[in-house]
C-alpha positions in Angstrom: 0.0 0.0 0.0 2.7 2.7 0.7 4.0 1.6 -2.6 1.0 2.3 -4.7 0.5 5.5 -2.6 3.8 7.0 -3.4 2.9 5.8 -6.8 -0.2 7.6 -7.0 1.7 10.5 -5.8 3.9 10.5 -8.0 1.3 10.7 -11.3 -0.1 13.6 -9.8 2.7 15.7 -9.2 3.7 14.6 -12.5 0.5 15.6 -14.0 0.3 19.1 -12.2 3.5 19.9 -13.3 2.6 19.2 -16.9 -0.2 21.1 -16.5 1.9 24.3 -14.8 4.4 23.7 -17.6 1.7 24.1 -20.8 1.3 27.3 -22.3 -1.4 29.2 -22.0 -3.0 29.7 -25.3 -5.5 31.5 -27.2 -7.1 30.4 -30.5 -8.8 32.2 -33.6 -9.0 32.0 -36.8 -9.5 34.9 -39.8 -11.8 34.7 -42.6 -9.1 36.5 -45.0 -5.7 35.2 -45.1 -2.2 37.3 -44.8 0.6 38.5 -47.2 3.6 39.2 -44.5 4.9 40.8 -41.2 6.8 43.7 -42.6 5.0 46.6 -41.3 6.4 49.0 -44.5 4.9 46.5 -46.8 1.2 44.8 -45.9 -1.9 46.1 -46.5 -4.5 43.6 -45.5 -6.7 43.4 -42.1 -5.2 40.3 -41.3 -1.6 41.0 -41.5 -1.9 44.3 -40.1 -3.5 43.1 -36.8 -0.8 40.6 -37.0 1.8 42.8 -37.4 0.3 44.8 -33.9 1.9 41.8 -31.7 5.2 41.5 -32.9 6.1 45.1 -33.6 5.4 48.5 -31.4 4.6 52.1 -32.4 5.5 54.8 -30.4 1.5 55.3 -29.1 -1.6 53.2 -28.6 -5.0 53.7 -28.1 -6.6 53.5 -24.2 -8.5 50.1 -24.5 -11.3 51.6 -22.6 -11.7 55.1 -23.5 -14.7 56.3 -26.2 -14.1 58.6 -28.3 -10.5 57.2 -29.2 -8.2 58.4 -26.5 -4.0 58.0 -27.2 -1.4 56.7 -24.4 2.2 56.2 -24.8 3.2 52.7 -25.8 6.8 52.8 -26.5 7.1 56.7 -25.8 7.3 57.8 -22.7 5.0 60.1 -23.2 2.5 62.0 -25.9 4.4 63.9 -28.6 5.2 67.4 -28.0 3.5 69.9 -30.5 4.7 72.6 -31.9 4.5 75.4 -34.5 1.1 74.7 -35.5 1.0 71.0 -35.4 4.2 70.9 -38.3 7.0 69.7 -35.3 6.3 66.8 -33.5 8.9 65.4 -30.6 9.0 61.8 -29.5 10.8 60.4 -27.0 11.1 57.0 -26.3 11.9 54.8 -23.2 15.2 53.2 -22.7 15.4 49.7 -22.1 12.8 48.6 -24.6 14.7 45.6 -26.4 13.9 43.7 -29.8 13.3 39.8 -30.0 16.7 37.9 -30.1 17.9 37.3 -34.1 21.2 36.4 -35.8 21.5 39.9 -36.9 22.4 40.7 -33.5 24.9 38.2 -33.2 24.2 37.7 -29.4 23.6 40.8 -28.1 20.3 42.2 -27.0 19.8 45.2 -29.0 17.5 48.1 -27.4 14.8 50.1 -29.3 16.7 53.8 -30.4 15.1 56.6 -31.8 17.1 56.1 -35.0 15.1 52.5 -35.4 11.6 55.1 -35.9 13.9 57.5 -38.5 14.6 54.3 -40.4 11.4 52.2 -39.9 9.5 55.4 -41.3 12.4 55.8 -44.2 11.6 52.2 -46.0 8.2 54.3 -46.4 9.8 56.3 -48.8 12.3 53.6 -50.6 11.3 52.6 -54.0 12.2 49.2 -53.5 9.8 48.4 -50.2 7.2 49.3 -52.7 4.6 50.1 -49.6 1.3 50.6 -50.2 0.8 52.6 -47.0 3.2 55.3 -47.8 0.2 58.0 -48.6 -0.3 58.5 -44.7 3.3 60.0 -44.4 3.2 61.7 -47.8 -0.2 63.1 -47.0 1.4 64.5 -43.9 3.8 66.2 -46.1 7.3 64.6 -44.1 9.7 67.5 -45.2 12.4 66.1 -47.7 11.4 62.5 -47.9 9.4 62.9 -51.0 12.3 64.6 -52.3 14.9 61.5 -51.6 11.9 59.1 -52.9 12.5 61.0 -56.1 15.5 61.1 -56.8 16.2 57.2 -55.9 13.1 56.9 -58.5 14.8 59.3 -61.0 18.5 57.6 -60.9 17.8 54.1 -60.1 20.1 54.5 -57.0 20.0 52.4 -53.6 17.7 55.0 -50.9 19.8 57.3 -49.1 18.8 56.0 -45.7 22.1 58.2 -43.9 21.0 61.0 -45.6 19.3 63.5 -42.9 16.0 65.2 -43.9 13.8 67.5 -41.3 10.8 65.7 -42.1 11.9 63.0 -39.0 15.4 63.0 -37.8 17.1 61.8 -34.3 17.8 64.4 -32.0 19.6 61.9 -29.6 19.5 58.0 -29.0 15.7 58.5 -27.2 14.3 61.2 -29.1 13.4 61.8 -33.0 11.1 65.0 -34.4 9.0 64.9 -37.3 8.7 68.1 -39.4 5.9 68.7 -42.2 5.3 71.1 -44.6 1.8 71.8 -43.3 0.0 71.4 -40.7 -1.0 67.8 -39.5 -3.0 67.6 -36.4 -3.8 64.2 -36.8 -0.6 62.8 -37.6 0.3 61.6 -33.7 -2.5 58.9 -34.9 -0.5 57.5 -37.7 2.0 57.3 -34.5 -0.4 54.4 -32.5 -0.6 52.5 -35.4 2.3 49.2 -35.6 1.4 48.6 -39.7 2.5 52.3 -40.6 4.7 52.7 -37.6 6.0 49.9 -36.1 9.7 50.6 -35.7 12.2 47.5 -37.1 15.8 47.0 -37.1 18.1 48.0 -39.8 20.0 45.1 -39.2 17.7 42.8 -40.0 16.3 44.4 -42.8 19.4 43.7 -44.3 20.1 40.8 -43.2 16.6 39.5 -45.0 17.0 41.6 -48.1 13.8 40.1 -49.8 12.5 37.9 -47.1 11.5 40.9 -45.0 7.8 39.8 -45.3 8.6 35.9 -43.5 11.5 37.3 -40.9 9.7 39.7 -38.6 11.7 41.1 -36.0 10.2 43.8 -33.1 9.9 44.7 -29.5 6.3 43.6 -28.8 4.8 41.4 -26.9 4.7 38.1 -29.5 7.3 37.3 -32.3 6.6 34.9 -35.3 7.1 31.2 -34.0 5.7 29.3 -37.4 3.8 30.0 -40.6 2.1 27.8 -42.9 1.0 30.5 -45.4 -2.5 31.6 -45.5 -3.3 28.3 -43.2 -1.9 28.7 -40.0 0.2 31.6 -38.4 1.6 31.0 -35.1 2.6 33.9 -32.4 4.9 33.1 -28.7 5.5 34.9 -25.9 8.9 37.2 -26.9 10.6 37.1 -23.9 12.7 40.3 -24.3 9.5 41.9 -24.1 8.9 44.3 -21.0 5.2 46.0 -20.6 2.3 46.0 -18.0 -1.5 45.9 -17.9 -2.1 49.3 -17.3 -5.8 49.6 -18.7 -8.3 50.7 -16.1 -12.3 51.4 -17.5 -13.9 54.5 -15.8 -16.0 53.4 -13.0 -18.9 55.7 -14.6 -18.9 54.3 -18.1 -22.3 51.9 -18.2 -20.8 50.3 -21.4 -18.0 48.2 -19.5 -20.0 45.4 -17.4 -18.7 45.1 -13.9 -17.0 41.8 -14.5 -15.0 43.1 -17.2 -14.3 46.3 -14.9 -13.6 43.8 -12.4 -10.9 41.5 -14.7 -8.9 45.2 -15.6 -8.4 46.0 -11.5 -7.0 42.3 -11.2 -4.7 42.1 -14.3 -3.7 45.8 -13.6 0.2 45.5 -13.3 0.7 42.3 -14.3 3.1 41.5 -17.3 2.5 41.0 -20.7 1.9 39.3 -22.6 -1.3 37.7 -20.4 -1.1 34.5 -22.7 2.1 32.6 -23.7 1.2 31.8 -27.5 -1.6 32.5 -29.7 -2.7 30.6 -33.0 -4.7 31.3 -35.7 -5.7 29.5 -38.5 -7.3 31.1 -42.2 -10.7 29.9 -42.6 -12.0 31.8 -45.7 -15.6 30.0 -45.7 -17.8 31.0 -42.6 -19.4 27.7 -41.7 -16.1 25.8 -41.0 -15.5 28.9 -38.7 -18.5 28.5 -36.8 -18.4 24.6 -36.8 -14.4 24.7 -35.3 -16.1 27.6 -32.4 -18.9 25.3 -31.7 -16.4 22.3 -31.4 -14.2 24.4 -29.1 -11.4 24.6 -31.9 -11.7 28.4 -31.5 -11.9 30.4 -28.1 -13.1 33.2 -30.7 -14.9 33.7 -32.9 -15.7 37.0 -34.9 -19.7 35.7 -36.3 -19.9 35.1 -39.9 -23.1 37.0 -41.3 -25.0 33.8 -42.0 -25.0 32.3 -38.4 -25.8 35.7 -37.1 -28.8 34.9 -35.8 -28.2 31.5 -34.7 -25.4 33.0 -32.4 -27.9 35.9 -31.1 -31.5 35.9 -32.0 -32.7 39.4 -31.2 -29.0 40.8 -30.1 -28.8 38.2 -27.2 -26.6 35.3 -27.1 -28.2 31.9 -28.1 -29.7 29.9 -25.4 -27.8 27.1 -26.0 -24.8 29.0 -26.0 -24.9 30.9 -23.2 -25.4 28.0 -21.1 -21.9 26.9 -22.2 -20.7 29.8 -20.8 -20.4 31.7 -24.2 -20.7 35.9 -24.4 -21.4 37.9 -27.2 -19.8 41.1 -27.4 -21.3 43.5 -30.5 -20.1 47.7 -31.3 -20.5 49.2 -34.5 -16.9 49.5 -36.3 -15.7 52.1 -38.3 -15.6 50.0 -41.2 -17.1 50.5 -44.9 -18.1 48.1 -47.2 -18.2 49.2 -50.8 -17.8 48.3 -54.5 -16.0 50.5 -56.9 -16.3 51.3 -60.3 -13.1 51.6 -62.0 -12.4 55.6 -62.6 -9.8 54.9 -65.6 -12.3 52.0 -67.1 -13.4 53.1 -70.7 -17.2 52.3 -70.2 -17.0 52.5 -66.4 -14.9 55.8 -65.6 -14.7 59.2 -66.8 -16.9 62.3 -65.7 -19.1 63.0 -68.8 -22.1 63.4 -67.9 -23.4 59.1 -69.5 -20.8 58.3 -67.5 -21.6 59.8 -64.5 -25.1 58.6 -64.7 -24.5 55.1 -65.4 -22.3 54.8 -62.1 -25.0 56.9 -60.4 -27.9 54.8 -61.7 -25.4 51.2 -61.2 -25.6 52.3 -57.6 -29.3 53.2 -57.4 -30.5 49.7 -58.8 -28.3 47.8 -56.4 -30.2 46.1 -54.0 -28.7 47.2 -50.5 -31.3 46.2 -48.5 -31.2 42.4 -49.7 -27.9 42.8 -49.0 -28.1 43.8 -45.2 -31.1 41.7 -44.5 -30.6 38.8 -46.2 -26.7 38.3 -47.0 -24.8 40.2 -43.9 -28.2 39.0 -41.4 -28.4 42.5 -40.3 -24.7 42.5 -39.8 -24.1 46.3 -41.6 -26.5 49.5 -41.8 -27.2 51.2 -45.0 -24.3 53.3 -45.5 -24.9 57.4 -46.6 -21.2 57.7 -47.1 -17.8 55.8 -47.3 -17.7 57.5 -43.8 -18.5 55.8 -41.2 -19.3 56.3 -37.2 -16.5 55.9 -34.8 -14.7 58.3 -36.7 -13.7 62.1 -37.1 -16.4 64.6 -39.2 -19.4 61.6 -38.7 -22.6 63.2 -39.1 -25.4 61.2 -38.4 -27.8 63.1 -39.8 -25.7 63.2 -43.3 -28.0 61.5 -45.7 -27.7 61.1 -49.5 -28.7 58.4 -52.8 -25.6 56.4 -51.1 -28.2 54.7 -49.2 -30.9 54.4 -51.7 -32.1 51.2 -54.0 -34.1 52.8 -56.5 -34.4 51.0 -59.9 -37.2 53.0 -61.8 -35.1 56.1 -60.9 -32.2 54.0 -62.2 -34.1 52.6 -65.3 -35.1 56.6 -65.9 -31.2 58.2 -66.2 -30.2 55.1 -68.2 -32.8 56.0 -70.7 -32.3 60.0 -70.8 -28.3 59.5 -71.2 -28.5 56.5 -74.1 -27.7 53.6 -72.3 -30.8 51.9 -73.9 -31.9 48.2 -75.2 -31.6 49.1 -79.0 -32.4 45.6 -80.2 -35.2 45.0 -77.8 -33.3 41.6 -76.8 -33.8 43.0 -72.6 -30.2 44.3 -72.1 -29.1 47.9 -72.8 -26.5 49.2 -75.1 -24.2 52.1 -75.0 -24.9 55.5 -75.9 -22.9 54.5 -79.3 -25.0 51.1 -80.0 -22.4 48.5 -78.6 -23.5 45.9 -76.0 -23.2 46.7 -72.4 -21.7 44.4 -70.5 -19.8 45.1 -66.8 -17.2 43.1 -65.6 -17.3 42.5 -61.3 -14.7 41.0 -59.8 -15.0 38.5 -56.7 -14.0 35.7 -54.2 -15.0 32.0 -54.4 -16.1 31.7 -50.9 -19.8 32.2 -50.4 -20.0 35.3 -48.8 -18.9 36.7 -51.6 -20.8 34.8 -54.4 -23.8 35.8 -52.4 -22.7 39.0 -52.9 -22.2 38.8 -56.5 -24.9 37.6 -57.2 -27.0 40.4 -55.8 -24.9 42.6 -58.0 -26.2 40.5 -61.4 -29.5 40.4 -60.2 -29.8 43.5 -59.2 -28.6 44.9 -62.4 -30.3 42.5 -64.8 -33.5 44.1 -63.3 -32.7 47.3 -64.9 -31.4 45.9 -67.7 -27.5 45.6 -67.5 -25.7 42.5 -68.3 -23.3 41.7 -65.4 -20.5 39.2 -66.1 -18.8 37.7 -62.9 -14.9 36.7 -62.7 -13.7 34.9 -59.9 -10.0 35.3 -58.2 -8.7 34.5 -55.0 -8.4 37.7 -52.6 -4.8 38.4 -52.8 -4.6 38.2 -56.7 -8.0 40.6 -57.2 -6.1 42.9 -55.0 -2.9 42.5 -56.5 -5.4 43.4 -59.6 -7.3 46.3 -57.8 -4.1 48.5 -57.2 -2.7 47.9 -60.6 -5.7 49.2 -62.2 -7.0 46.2 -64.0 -10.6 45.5 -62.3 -14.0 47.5 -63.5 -15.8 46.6 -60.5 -14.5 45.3 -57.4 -16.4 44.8 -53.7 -14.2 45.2 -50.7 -14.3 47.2 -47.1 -11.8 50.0 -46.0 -11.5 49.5 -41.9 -10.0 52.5 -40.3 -6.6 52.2 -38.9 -7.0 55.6 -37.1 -10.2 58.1 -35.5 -9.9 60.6 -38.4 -12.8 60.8 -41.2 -10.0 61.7 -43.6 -8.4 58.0 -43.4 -12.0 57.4 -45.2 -11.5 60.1 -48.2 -8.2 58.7 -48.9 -9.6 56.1 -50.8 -10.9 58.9 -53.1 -8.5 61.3 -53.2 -6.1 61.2 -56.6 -2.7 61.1 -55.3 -3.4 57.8 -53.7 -4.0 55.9 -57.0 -2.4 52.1 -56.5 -2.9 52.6 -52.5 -5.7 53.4 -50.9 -7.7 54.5 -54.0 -8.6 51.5 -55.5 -11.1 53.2 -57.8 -8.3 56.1 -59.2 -10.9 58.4 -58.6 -8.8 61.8 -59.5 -11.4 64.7 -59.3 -9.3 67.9 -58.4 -12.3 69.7 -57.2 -12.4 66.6 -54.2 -8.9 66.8 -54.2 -8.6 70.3 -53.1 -11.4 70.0 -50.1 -9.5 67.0 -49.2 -6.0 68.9 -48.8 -8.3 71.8 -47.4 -9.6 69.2 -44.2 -6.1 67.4 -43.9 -4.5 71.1 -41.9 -7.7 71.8 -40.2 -7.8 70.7 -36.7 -10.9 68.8 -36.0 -14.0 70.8 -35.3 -17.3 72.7 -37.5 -14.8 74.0 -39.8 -13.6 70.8 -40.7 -16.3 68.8 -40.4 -18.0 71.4 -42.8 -15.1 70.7 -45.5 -15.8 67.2 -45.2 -19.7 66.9 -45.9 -19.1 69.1 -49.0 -16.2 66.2 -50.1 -19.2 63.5 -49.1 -21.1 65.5 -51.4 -19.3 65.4 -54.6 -18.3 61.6 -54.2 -22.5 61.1 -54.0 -22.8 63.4 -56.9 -19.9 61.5 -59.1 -20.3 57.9 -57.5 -16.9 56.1 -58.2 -17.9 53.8 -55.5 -21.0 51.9 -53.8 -21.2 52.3 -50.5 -23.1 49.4 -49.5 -23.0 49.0 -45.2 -21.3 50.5 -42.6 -20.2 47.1 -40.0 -22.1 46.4 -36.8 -19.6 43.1 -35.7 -20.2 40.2 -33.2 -17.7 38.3 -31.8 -18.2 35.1 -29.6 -16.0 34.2 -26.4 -15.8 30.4 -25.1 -15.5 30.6 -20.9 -11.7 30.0 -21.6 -11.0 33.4 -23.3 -10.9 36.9 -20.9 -10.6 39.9 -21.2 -11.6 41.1 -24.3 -12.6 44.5 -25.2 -14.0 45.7 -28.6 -11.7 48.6 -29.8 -12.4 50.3 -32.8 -8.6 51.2 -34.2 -6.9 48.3 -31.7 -6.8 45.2 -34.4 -4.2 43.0 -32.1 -7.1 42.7 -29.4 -5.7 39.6 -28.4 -2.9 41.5 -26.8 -5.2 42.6 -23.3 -6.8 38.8 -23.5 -6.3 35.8 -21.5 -7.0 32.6 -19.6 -8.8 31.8 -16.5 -5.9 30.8 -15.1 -4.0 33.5 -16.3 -6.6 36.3 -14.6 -6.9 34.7 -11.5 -2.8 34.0 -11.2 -0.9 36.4 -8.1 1.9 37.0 -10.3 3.7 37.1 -13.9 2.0 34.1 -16.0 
């Protein structure tokens, strides 16, 4: 008996310390897959939330604070302003250190201010090719345009050691930015890791092409395996030095008390919370639901059809709920829209049959089959590519944006000659040749549902819509090159500002943000008027009259603004819907990671 009791004994310990020795682990899954982890270089949702946990800006957002509020992340503080909002000082906290890499050949190398000068640099390089560079050029960085030119000009390397004023080092903790004009919001382009995320010029160079697989920062994960657009997986980077320091205000109703609660008892605690995160891509939405129902996920952001089997009437499903699952739901600053290509020979153009066939395109699209019945109430009708949650919002702002109106649509066809000439049902151009509109899409069925309201909605007023399928990252690849008439995608803001929206209409950003190449110089000017305005009447003012003319000229289809729901199984705490904090999974963790005394 003493035998098998010291046996017995023995298992257990055995078995607790195997449990003590697992890491603590969170898992999702994304219903669009990635392109890399260099912050100069993605574009997509899913990289750029990825990017959040392995690399750090100089500011975040405070997780609990509405409207947007900023904190210091690496900084030690909030910029210093000056001269109208064009001189901007940053000074960051010593002892910040990146994740461990050959590059470093076996030292720990500490964040500098010189890592920002250069991170913000490869902005400007021809040979990063980023498609994120408009933020700093619309900012108007003094002399990096300049350098970007003359690389462009001579085909020479980017003369990183050359110093500009537009963002220099003043000394190892502290760099100043510098713009030709004023930029009020620019400290936001300053919270965000996929614009600003510093890197290390060492390894930069030391993956000269491979910067998009090798990402080395100083947050709170690095990159510990990647399958591509299958699995990514993120570990604890154990260089990484940073607190819980989130605390709700005791007076704001929207945080429950047992979230309120969970902040006091992970206040000062080290993070990461969780020792390693995966995430697998899952483009169609019912394996994503099936994997959360089977506990493969601890979260799960609801796909559109299962919307109201998570939460008939806005509250979590019975069945659900008694498993212990929440449902969290905010509206997110976050448009969904299809464009009509602005260079497209049928398509694009401002004469007046142009103009109205967009304009009447948009009016015989059916939106509200598209809320109700596709998304399952999952988006509003959208007046604007503006959404809420944003900068110059006005909720009262209402326009044709929002409106599915096919007699009116059948009616400007007819007076500007896009009529059905041969009386076989579909129209013709205003010169006699058939009509016919190409739209571009995904094979998963979200889209395809999507598509199809398109040709349907169309064919209803006569227009011949002809489908073409591609996977997301080659219509992209596609979209910025110019080469798709019609696309449908979302823009999800990466800061508070209403401008981040009219980027995706303003000229300049052709092959970036503005997908359409919408290049109206009349919009142009009122969106280089709004960018120096601090925010306020007068700017919001600018702004509705730029809403205005992209109604009036309708390079794009506003279809929905999002309202999201996202599922949490027991095992998953601590999570906060933040509208411009992607890497949420940063303030989450485990059961046993909350209720732990000390560092997990």
């Amino acid at each position: 008996m003493p035998a098998l009791r010291l046996a017995l004994a023995t298992v257990l310990l055995l078995a607790a310390a195997a449990a003590a020795a697992a890491p603590r682990t969170l898992r999702f899954a994304f219903a669009g897959s990635e392109n890399g982890f260099d912050p100069a270089q993605v574009s997509d949702v899913v990289s750029a939330a990825l990017v959040g946990s392995i690399f750090e800006s100089p500011l975040t957002y405070d997780l609990f604070a509405r409207p947007a509020r900023l904190k210091p992340r690496t900084a030690a503080a909030l910029p210093e302003v000056h001269d109208n909002h064009t001189r901007f000082v940053f000074r960051i906290r010593p002892g910040i250190h990146f994740a461990d890499d050959p590059a470093f050949k076996g030292h720990k190398r500490e964040l500098t201010a010189a890592d920002y000068v250069y991170s913000v640099k490869r902005f400007y390089d021809p040979a990063t090719r980023s498609p994120t560079l408009f933020h700093y050029e619309n900012a108007g960085l003094l002399g990096l345009s300049e350098l970007r030119k003359v690389a462009i000009a001579t085909g020479t390397p980017f003369p990183y050691d050359t110093e500009v004023a537009g963002i220099r080092a003043l000394d190892r903790y502290t760099f100043e930015v510098r713009t030709s004009r004023p930029a009020p919001r620019l400290p936001y382009v300053f919270a965000t890791p996929p614009i600003s995320g510093a890197v290390a010029r060492e390894v930069i160079e030391a993956a000269a092409g491979k910067t998009m697989e090798r990402p080395v920062g100083t947050g709170p994960f690095r990159l510990a395996e990647w399958k591509r657009r299958s699995r990514i997986v993120l570990e604890r980077n154990p260089n990484h030095r940073s607190v819980y320091d989130e605390a709700p205000d005791p007076s704001d109703p929207s945080v429950d008390a047992a979230t309120r609660e969970l902040a006091l008892r992970l206040r000062g605690r080290p993070m990461p919370l969780v020792d390693r995160l995966e995430f697998a891509i899952i483009e169609e939405g019912q394996p994503r639901w099936l994997a959360f129902l089977n506990g493969e996920l601890d979260m799960l952001t609801v796909p559109s059809e299962f919307a109201q089997l998570a939460a008939p009437g806005g509250q979590v499903a019975p069945n659900l709920a008694k498993a212990g699952v929440r449902l969290h739901r905010a509206v997110q600053p976050i448009t969904m829209y299809t464009y009509f290509g602005a260079e497209h020979p049928v398509l694009g153009g401002i004469a007046p049959a142009q103009v109205a066939l967009r304009r009447a395109l948009a009016l015989a699209y059916h939106v509200p089959r598209e809320v109700e019945l596709i998304r399952k109430g999952l988006t509003v009708p959208a007046h604007s590519v503006l959404p809420p949650e944003v900068s110059g919002f006005d909720p009262g702002f209402r326009s044709e944006m929002a409106e599915h109106d096919p007699p009116r649509a059948k009616a400007l066809l007819d007076l500007y000659g896009w009529r059905d000439r041969d009386g076989d049902g579909w129209r013709e151009t205003p010169e006699g040749r058939p009509l016919a509109v190409e739209f571009t899409t995904q094979p998963d069925q979200l889209s395809r549902q999507l598509a199809e309201n398109w040709q349907k909605s169309l064919a209803a007023v006569g227009v011949r819509l002809v489908v073409r399928t591609g996977t997301w990252q080659e219509n992209i690849k596609a979209s910025r090159a110019g080469k798709l008439p019609m696309w449908g995608t979302g823009w999800s803001a990466a800061l508070p500002d209403g401008g981040y929206f009219l980027d995706v209409l303003y000229g300049p950003n052709k092959g970036q943000a503005n997908h359409a190449r919408f290049d109206l110089p009349a919009f142009n000017a009122l969106y280089e008027e709004q960018r120096m305005l601090p925010d306020g009447p007068e700017r919001d003012a600018v702004i509705a009259r730029a809403l205005r003319l992209s109604v009036a000229y309708m390079p794009l289809k506003a279809t929905g603004w999002v309202v999201q729901s996202w599922l949490t199984h027991p095992r998953a705490v601590g999570y906060v819907p933040h509208p411009f904090i992607r890497d949420y999974w940063r303030y989450m963790t485990t059961p046993d990671g909350a209720e732990a005394p000390g560092a997990p």
